[in-house]
C-alpha positions as CSV (number, residue, x, y, z in Angstrom):
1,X,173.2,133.9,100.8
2,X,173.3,133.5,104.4
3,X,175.9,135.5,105.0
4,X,173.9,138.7,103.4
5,X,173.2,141.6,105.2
6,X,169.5,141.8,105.9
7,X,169.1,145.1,103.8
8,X,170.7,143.7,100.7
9,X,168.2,140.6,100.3
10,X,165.4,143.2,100.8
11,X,167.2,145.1,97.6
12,X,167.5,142.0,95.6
13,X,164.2,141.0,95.8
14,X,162.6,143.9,96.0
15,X,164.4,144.3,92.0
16,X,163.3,141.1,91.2
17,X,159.6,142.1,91.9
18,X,158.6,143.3,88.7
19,X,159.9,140.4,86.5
20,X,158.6,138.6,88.9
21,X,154.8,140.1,88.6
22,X,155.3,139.7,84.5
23,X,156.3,136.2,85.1
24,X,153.0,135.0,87.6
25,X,150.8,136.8,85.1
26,X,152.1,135.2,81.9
27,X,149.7,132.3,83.0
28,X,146.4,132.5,82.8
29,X,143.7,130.2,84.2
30,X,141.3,129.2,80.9
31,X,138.2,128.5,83.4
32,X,138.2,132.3,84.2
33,X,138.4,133.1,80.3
34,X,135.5,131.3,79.7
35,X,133.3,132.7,82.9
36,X,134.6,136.4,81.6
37,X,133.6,136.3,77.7
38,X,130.3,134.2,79.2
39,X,130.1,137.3,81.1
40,X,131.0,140.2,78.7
41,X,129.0,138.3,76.1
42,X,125.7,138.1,78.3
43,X,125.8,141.6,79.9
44,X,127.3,143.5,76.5
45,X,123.8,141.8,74.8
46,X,121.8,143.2,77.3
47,X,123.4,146.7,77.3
48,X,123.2,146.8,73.4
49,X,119.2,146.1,73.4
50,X,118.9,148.7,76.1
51,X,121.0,151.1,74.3
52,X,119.4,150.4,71.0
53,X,115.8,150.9,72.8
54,X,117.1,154.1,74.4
55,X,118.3,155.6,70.7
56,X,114.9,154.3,69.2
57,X,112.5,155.9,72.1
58,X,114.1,158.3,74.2
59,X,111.2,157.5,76.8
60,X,112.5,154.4,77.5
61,X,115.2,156.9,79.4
62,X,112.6,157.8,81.7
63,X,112.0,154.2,83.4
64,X,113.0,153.9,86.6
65,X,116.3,152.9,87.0
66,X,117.5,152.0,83.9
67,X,120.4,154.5,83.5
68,X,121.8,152.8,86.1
69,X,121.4,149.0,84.8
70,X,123.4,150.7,81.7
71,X,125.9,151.9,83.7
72,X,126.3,149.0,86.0
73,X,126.4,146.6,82.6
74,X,128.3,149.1,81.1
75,X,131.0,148.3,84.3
76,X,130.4,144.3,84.0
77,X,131.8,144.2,80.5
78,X,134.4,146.3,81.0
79,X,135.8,144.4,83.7
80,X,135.3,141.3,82.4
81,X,136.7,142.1,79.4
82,X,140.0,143.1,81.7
83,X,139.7,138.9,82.5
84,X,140.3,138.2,78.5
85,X,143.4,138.0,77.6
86,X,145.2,138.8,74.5
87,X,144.9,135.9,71.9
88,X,147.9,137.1,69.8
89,X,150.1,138.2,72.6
90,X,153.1,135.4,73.4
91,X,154.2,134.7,76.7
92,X,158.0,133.3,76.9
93,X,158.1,132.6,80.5
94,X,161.5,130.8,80.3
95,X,163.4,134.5,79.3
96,X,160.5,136.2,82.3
97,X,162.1,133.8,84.4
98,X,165.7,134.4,83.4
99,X,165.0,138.0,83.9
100,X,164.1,137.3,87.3
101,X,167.2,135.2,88.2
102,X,168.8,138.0,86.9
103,X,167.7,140.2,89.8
104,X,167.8,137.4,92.9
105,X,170.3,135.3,92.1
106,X,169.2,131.9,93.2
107,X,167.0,129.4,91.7
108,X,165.7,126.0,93.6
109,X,166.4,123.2,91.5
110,X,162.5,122.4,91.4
111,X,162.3,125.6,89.3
């Protein structure tokens, strides 16, 4: 490897980027789960009585601002729901990680 022109590394790893990207986010940290379905759970509760009370009495409507606390909860779940990840979806990082050796050709022997 150190006798590789400068242009060809640059190649090399720039293919082994996107294996590399599906590798790093194959694991997922379990304390921002919990913080996002805390979220999604807390704001989608809200949202729902506000959309419910908006359906029942269109007046409701009329208070200031509220159209935009459904939009803005509206925006909280949806992102924290993007935080929750797939329960039934199965990560093989060993074969992510292969496909990235495939691409750069070296691997530490801490790996």
């Amino acid at each position: 490897h150190f006798n590789e022109l400068e242009h060809e590394l640059q190649m090399r790893l720039n293919r082994g980027y996107k294996p590399a990207s599906k590798y790093m986010n194959s694991f997922i940290s379990p304390l921002l789960t919990v913080v996002a379905k805390n979220i999604a759970f807390f704001s989608g509760s809200v949202l729902a009585v506000l959309i419910t009370l908006a359906v029942y009495d269109e007046d409701v409507l009329t208070v200031q601002h509220i159209l935009t606390a459904i939009t803005i909860l509206g925006i909280v779940v949806t992102i924290s729901r993007s935080f929750i990840p797939d329960e039934h979806m199965v990560w093989n990082p060993e074969q992510l990680l292969q496909c990235v050796l495939a691409h750069i050709h070296y691997m530490p022997d801490h790996w």
